[in-house]
C-alpha positions in Angstrom: -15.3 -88.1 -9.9 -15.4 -85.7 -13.2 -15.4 -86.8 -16.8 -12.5 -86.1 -19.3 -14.6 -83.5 -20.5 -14.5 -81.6 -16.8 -18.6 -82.6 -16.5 -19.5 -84.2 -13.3 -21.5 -87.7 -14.3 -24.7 -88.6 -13.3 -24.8 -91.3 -11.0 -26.0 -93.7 -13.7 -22.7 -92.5 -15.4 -20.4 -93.6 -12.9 -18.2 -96.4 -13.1 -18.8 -100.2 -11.9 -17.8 -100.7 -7.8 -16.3 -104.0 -7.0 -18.5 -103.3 -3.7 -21.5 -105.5 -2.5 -24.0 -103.6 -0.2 -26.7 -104.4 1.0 -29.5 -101.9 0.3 -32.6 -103.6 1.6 -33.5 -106.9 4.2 -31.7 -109.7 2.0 -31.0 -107.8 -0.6 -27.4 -107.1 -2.1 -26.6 -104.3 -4.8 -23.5 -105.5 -7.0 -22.6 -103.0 -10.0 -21.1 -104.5 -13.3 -19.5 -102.2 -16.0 -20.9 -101.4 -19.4 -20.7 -99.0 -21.8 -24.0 -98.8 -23.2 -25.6 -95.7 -23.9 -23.7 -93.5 -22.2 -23.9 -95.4 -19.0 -20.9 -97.1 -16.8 -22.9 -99.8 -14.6 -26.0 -101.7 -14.2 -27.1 -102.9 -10.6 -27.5 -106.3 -10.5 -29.5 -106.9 -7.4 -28.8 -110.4 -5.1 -31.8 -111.6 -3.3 -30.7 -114.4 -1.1 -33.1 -117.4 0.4 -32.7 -120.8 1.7 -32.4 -122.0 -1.5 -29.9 -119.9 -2.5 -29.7 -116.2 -4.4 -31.8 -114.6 -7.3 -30.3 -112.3 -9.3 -32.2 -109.0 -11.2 -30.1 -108.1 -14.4 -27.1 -109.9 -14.8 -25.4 -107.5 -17.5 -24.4 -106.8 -20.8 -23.8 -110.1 -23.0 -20.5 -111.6 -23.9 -17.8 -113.3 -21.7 -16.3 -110.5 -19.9 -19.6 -109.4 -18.1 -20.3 -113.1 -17.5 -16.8 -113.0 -15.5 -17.8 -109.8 -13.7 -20.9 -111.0 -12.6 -19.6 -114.3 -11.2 -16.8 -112.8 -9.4 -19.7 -110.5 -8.1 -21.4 -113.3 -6.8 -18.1 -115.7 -5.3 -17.1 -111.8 -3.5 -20.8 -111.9 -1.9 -20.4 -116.1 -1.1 -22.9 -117.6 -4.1 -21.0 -119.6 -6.5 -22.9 -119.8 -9.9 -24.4 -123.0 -9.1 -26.6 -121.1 -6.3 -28.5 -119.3 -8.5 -31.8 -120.3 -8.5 -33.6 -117.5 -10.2 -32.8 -114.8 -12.9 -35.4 -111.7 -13.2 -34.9 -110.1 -16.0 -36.5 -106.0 -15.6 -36.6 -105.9 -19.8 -35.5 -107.1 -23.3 -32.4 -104.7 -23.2 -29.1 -106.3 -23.6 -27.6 -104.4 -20.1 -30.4 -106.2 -18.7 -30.7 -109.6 -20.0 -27.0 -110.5 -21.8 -26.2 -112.6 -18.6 -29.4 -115.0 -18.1 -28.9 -117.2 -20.6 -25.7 -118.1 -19.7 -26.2 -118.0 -15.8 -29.8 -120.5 -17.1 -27.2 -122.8 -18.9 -24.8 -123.2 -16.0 -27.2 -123.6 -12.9 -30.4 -124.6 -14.8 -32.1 -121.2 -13.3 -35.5 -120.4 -14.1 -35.4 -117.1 -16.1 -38.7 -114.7 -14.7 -39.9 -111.8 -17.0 -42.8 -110.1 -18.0 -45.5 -112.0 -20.2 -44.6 -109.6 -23.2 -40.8 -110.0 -23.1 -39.5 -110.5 -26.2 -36.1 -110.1 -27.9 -36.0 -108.1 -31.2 -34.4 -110.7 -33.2 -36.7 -113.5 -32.1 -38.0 -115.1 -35.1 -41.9 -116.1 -33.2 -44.3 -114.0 -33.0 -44.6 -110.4 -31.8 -46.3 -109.5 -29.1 -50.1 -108.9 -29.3 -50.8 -105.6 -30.1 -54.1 -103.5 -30.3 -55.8 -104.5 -33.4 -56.6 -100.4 -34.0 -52.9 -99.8 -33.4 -51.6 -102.1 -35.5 -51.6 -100.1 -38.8 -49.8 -97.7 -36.9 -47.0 -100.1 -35.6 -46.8 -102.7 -38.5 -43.6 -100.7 -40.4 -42.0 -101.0 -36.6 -42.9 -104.6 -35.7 -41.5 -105.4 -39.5 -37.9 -104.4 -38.6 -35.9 -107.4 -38.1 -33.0 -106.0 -36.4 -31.6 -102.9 -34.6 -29.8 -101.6 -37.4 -32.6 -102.0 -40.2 -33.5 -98.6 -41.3 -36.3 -96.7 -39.1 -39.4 -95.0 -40.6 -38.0 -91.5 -40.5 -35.0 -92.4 -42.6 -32.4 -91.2 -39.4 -29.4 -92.4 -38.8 -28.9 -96.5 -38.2 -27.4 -97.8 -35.0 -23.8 -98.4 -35.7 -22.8 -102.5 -34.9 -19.4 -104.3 -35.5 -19.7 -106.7 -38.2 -19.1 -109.4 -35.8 -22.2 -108.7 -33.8 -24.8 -108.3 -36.6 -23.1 -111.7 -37.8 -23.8 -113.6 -34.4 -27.6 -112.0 -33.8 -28.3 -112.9 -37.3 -27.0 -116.2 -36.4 -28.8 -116.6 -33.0 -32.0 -116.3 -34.9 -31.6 -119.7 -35.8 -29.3 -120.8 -33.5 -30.0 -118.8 -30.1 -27.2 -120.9 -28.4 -24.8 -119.3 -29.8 -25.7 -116.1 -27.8 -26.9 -117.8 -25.1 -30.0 -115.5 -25.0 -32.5 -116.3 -22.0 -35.7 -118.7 -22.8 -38.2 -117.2 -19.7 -39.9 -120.1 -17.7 -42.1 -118.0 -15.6 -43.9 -115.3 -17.2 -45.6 -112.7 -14.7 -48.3 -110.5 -15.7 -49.9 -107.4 -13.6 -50.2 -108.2 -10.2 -48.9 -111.7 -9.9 -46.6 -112.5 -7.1 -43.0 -114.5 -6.8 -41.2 -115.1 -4.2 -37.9 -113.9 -3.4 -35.6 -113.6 -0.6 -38.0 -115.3 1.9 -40.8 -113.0 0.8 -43.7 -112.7 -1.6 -43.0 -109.6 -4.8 -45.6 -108.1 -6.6 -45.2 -107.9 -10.3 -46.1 -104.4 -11.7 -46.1 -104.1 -15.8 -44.7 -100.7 -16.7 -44.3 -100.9 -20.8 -43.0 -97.7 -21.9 -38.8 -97.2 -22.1 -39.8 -100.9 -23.3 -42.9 -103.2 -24.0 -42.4 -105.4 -21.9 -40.7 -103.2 -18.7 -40.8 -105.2 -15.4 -41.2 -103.6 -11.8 -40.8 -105.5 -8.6 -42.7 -104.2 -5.4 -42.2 -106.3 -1.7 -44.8 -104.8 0.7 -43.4 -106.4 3.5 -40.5 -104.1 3.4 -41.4 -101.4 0.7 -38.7 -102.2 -1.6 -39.5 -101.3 -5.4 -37.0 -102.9 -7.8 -37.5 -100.2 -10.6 -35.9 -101.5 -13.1 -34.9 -98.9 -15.8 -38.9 -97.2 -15.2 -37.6 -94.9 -12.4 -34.1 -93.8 -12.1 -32.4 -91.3 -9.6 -31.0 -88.8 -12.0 -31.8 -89.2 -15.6 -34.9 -90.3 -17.5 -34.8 -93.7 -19.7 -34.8 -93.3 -23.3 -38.7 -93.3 -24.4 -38.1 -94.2 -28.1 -40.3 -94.4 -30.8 -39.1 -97.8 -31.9 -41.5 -99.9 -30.0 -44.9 -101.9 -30.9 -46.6 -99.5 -28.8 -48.4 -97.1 -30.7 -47.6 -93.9 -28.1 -44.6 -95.2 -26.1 -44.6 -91.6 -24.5 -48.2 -91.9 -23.5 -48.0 -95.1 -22.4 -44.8 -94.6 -20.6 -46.8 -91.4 -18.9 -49.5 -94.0 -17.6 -46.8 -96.2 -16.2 -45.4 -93.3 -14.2 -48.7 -92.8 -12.6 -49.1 -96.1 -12.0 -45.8 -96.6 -9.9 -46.5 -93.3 -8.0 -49.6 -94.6 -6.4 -47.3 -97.1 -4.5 -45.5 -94.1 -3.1 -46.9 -93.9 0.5 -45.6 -97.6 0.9 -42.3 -97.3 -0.8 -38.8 -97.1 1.9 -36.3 -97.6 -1.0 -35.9 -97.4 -4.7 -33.9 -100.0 -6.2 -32.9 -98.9 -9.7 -31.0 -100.5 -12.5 -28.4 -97.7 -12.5 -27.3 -95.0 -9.8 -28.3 -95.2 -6.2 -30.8 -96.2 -4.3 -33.2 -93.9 -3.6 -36.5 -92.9 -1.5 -39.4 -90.2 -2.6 -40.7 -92.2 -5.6 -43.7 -90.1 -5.9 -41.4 -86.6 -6.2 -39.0 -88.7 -8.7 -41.7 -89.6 -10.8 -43.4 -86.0 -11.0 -39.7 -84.7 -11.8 -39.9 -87.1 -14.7 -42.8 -86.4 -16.4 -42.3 -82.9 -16.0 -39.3 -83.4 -18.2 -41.6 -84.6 -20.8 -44.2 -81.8 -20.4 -40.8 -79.2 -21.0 -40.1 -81.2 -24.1 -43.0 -81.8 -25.4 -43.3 -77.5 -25.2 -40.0 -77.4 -26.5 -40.7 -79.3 -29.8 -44.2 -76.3 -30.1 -41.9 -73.7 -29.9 -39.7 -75.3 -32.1 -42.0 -76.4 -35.1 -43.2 -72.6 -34.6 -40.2 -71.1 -34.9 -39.0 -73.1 -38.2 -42.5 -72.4 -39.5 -42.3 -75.4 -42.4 -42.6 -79.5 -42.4 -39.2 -80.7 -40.8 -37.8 -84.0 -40.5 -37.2 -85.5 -37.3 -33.7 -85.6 -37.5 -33.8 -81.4 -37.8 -36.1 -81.5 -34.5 -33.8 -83.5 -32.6 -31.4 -81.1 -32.8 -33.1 -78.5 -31.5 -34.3 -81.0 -28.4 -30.7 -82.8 -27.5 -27.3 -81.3 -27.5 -24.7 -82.0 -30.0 -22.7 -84.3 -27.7 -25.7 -86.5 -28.0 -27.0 -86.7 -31.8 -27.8 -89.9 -33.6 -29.9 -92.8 -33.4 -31.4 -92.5 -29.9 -31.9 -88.9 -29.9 -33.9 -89.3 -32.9 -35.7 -92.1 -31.9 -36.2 -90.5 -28.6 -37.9 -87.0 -30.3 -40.0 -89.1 -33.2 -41.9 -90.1 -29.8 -42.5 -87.1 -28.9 -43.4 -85.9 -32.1 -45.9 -89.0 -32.9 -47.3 -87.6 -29.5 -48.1 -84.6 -30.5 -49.4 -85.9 -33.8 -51.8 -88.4 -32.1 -53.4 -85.8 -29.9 -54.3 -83.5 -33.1 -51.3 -80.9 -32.8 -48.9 -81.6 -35.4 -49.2 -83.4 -38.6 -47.2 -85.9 -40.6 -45.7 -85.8 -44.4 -45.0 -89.3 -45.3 -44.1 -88.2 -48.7 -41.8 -87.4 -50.2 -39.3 -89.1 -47.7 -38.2 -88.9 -44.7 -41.2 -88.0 -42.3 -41.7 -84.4 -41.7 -43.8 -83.1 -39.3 -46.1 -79.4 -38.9 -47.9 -78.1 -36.3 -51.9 -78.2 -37.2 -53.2 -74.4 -37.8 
């Protein structure tokens, strides 16, 4: 299948199938259409039991992915009231916009990491490192996704609608139906699902709170968004992690040393997939060639530039705006944290040169 624009899409581009496989022992892949971030599905994994099915990432919010998703599960023989668990990989809307409403119906327990946290939810942030926080304070301040970010880029465009109902739902999270976890995991705890035990694998990074799923038995890694087939996830600087790209690094490395016991790869978009350990040096190579790139780049322009004029030399036109920029200040607070560029914080926006 080709694009309108004659490209080939990756497979995390391709559009939602209406078929159920089953990629693993008692383990079901069903697709459900978005269009988020230049994406056209998210897997939403079925892991069936005696007591009926878990599901991993239900989909996008709102009443037509909540249709998909249950005629998913009435094509694969679980009504809605089967569901006994919802694991949620991370706190992005792809990933979670289903749970509260599949929680509602079936009275599902709702299993995420310890630090998963929506943006717009009023309690408190997550803990952070008490060094890192004057670094991450002006980030954990920002309310919502379209607030203005610290470089002065470009906002993330919402319909007035939506900035209405999440302003709403921070007082009123019902009207969202956004997910309240019961079960928690943390690094190295175990759940149970389809018949067999999971261990729970904390790999912040594309997110804080990022969520992997390893079963031993059969070697099955549910990667969530951390490792996919084709294209890298978005490492963006909007996080309360003072070095998402570092971090993210680390988390690599961590899932790689599972590698000898890994059969399958069960991402959140594309195909399933074997050879963790080459996917994940494929990755981070990516990030070593941009993290040269931006060098070359700062060398070439010679002055301070803002982040939004290094962006365009890192992403193509086709992708400018607010997660390309969010995506290089990462990079760029990388490369300031390990002593080779510098920041201007005055006069704004942020402007960064490489240290003589």
């Amino acid at each position: 299948m080709t694009s309108t624009t004659g490209r080939v899409p990756k497979q995390e581009q391709e559009q939602a199938s209406d078929e159920i496989t089953e990629v693993a022992r008692g383990v079901l892949r069903a697709q459900l259409p978005i269009d988020f971030s230049g994406l056209g599905h998210v897997n939403c994994y079925l892991l069936e039991d005696r007591d009926g099915v878990a599901i991993v990432d239900p989909g996008l919010p709102g009443p037509s992915s909540y249709k998909m998703l249950r005629r998913r599960l009435a094509s694969a023989g679980f009504p809605i009231k089967r569901v006994h668990t919802v694991i949620v990989t991370h706190s992005h809307p792809d990933h979670f916009g289903g749970a509260g409403r599949v929680q509602h119906e079936s009275g599902a327990q709702v299993v995420t990491h310890q630090r998963f946290r929506l943006m717009w939810d009023p309690s408190e942030p997550p803990d952070v490192d008490v060094e890192d926080l004057p670094e991450v304070a002006e980030l954990l301040g920002r309310r919502f996704p379209w607030d203005p970010t610290p470089w002065d880029g470009k906002q993330m465009n919402f319909s007035r609608r939506t900035k209405l109902a999440i302003k709403a739902s921070r007082h009123l999270p019902r009207l969202m139906r956004t997910p309240t976890p019961t079960v928690r995991l943390n690094e190295a705890d175990t759940i149970s699902l389809a018949g067999r035990d999971w261990v729970a694998i904390h790999t912040p990074g594309h997110t804080d709170d990022h969520l992997c799923l390893f079963d031993p038995t059969e070697g099955v890694m549910l990667s969530g968004d951390h490792v996919l087939p084709t294209i890298t996830p978005h490492i963006g600087g909007l996080s309360p992690i003072a070095d998402p790209l570092a971090t993210f690094i680390e988390s690599l490395e961590k899932i790689a040393t599972y590698g000898d016991d890994v059969s399958v790869v069960l991402p959140a978009h594309g195909h399933p997939f074997s050879g963790l350990a080459t996917r994940v040096e494929s990755i981070k190579q990516h990030h070593v060639d941009r993290l040269e790139q931006l060098r070359s780049t700062a060398a070439q322009i010679g002055r301070p530039a803002s982040v939004s004029e290094y962006s365009q030399h890192l992403f193509s036109a086709r992708v400018q705006g607010t997660m390309a920029d969010s995506e290089t200040y990462a990079h760029l607070e990388h490369l300031r944290r390990s002593g080779e560029m510098a920041r201007q914080t005055e006069p704004s926006p942020y402007r960064y040169v490489l240290v003589d």
